[in-house]
Structure formats: C-alpha cells, structure tokens
N, C-alpha and C positions, 0 to 999 in steps of 0.2 A: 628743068623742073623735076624736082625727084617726085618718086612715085611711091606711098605708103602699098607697104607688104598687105594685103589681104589678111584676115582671123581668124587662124581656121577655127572653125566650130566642130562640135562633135555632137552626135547625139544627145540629147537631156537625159534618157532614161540610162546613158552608159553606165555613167560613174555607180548609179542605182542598180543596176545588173550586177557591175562585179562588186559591190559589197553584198547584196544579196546570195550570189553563189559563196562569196568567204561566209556567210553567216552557216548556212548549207553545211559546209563541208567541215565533216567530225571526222578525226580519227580515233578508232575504237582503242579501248584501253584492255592492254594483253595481260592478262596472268595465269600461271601455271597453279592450278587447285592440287597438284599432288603429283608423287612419281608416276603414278601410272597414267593421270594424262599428258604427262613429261615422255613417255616411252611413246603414247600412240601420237605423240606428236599434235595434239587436238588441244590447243589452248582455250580456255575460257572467256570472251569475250563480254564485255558489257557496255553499255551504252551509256553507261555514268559511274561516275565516283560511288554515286549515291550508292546502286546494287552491287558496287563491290566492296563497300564499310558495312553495307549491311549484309550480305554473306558472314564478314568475320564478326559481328554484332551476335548474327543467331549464334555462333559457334561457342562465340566466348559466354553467352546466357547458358547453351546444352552445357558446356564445360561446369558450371559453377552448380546448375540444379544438379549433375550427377555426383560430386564431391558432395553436398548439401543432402543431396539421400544415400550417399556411403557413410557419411557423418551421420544422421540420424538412425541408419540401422547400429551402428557400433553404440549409438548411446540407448538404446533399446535393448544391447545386446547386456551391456552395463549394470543397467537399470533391475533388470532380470537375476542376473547374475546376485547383484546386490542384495535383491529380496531373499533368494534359493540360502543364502550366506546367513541372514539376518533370522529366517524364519525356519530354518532347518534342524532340528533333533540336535545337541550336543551332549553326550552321557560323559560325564566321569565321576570319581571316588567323592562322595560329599563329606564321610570321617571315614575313622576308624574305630571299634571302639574293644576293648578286653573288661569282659564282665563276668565275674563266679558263677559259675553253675550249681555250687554246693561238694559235700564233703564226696569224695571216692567213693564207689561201693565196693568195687574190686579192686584187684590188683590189675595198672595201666601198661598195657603192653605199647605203649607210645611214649609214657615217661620212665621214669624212677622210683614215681608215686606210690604209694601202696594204700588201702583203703581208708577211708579218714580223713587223707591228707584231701585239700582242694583244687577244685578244678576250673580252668577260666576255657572260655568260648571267646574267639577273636572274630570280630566281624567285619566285613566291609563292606559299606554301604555305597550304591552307587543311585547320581540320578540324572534326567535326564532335564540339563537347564535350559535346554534352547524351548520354542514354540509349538513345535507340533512333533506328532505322536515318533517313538522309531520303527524297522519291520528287522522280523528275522533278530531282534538281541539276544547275544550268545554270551555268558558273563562265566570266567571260570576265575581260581583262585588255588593256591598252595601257601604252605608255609615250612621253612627251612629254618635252622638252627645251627648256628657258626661258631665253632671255635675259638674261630680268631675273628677279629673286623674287619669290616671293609664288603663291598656289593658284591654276593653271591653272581656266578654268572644263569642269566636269564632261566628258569627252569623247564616251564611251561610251553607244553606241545600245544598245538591247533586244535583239540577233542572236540569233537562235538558235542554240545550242550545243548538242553532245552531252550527251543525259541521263542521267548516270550515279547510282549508290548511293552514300551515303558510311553505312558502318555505324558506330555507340557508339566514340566515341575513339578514329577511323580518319583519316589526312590522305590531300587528295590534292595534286595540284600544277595550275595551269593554266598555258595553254602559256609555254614559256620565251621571252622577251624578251634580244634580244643589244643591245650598244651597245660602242663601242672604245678602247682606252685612254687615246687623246687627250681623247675624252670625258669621261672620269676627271680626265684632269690636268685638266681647264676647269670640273672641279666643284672638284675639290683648290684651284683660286687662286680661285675666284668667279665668273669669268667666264661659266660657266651652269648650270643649275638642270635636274637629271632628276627628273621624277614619275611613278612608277609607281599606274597606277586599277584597282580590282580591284571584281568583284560577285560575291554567289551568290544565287539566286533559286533557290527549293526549298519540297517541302510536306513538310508533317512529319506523322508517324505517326497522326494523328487527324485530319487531312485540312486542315489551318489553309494559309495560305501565309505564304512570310517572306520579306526581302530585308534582304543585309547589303552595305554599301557601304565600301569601305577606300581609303585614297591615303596611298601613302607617298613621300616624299622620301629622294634618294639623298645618302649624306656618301663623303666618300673621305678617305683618311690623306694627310698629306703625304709620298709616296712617287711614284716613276713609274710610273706603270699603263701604259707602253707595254712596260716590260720583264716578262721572264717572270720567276715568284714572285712580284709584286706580290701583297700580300693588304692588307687593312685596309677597304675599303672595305662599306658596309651602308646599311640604309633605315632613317628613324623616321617614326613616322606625323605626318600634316597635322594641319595646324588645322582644319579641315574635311573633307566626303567621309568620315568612320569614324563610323558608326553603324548600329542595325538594326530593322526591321521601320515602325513608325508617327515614329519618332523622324526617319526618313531623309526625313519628307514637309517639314520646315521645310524642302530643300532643294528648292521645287519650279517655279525657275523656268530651267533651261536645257534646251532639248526635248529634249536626249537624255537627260537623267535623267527627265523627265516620262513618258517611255515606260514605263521600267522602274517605275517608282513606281504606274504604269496595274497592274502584276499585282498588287498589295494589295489592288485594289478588286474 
C-alpha cells in the first residue's frame, strides 16, 4: 500500500513578506554633479529620477534666463547706441558761395589788382544737420591758388578758434576769404587753380567728438570778373579732403592734418 508524501505548507504570510521587503528595497541612484565632488569622492545621491531630471531642469531654465538677460542688455545696448547715432549733432559745408564785394579802393597786396578792378569774398557755409545742439565748434578755413591742377596737399594746422554753438538745422559761416577778378579770369582760361580747405571739429550732445574735413575747388564762367555784375562763378568739392569723423584718418600723412586728426583720439 503506497503512502502519499505529506504537503508541505509554508507560512501564508511568507510569500507576502518577501515581496513586501522586494518592494522595500531601493537602490539609490549615483551621480557625480561636478569635479570637485568627483575629487572629494562624495557623490550626489537621490532618491528618484524625479530629483535628478529636476536638478538638470533648474540648470537648464538658470542657463536660458542668463543668455535671455545678456541678450537683452546687448539689445539695450543697441538700442542706445542707435538713438546717440540718430539724434547727435552732424556739421558739415552746406555751399559754397563767391560774391563781389565791389570795385578795389587800393592797391591789393593779395592779388594783381590794382584799384578799380573787383573784388570777390568766397565763403563757406557750414551747418549743423543732425538734431541737437553741438559744444565746443571750432570752424577754420584757408584758400590756396595753384599753378598747376590737381589737390593741393592738406594745409591747415589745428589753431584754435572761437568756440561757438551751432543749434538743430542752424548755419554758420567761417571767416570770408577775398581773392580778385584777375584771379577769376586765370581760373576762367586755366591758367590757375583756387582751392578753398575748410574744418569743423566739435562734441556732440552725448559727449562723442567729430571732425569734418571739406576742400572745394573754384570754376568761373566765361565772363570778365574784373568788371562789375560779373556773376557765374562757384565751388564743387575735391577729390579728396570731404570727409568725417574715422573715415578722415586714411588721410593721415601731412602734419597739419595729423594735428587735427590728434582730437579723435
């Protein structure tokens, strides 16, 4: 007569115990936050995923607001910059103009002339196109007479000059320049070549400075400029010398412009 084997039973609550302890038992999740807790050997430890997506979460939000406020200082910086550009003082030469003063009384120890004959005043007029007012404007002027053609080199030292205001789309004039009708007629055949050099050196309402540089050449009509009514005669600018502020330094090698080119720096 065989004999069934007994069953073993076990505890009811066992199998409920060790899934219980497996529920239990976490192992922590290790990461290194940087070199230096990599040296002291102290890894960062957290209890979930969750606190360690969310560590790199705040990092990468600090990341994006601090570009987001270097980005907005730069466009502030922009911004600024734009206005100072837009609303800042700009002077330069608005004409030219050569007008008779009337007959000689003396004899001209500047021309040929002798009394009688006529006399012209060359002026240049400058103004100030930009927006607001300029400080410190220092405007000077010469006029040269060439032989031959072609751009006199630069003439004009740094002198100091009266420093006047030129307000928002205000001209002024710097000093008048005479020369004599014979003169006229020897620019009329060719014979020689007048150039008038003009500067203005000024700071402008946000405290910048500028330098604008002009030279213009003189034409005359085929007419007599020794007699009185002569008119027709005027200036167009050079091939060189008309420019302003950084652009004016390619011109930096005859010492008297090197002076003036010295107030930029």
């Amino acid at each position: 007569m065989s004999r069934k084997r007994p069953r073993s039973f076990e505890p009811a609550n066992k199998t409920s115990q060790k899934t219980q302890n497996s529920e239990n038992c976490h192992t922590p999740t290790t990461v290194f936050v940087s070199n230096l807790d990599q040296l002291k050997g102290e890894p960062v430890r957290y209890e979930s995923n969750k606190d360690k997506y969310g560590w790199i979460f705040d990092r990468v939000v600090a990341f994006f607001l601090l570009m987001a406020t270097a980005g907005g200082t730069y466009y502030i910086y922009k911004t600024d910059e734009t206005t100072r550009q837009s609303q800042r003082a700009f002077v330069a030469v608005r004409d030219i103009s050569v007008d008779p003063l009337g007959p000689l009384q003396l004899p001209s120890i500047m021309t040929d002339d002798g009394p009688g004959q006529m006399i012209y005043s060359i002026t240049m007029a400058w103004e100030n196109n930009g927006s607001t007012e300029t400080k410190d404007l220092e405007i000077g002027n010469t006029l040269i007479i060439n032989g031959h053609p072609g751009v006199p080199v630069w003439p004009i030292k740094d002198r100091a000059g009266q420093k006047r205001v030129l307000l928002p789309k205000a001209s002024t004039q710097a000093s008048k320049l005479t020369t004599g009708g014979s003169d006229l007629n020897n620019v009329r055949d060719g014979r020689t070549f007048i150039f008038i050099f003009g500067f203005a050196k000024y700071r402008d309402a946000f405290g910048a400075k500028h330098l604008t540089l002009a030279c213009f050449e003189i034409g005359a009509a085929p007419i007599d400029y020794t007699k009185e009514g002569a008119k027709g005669a005027g200036g167009y600018q050079c091939g060189e010398y008309n420019c302003a502020d950084e652009d004016c330094k390619r011109y930096d090698k005859p010492p008297e412009l090197k002076e003036l080119l010295a107030y930029l720096d």
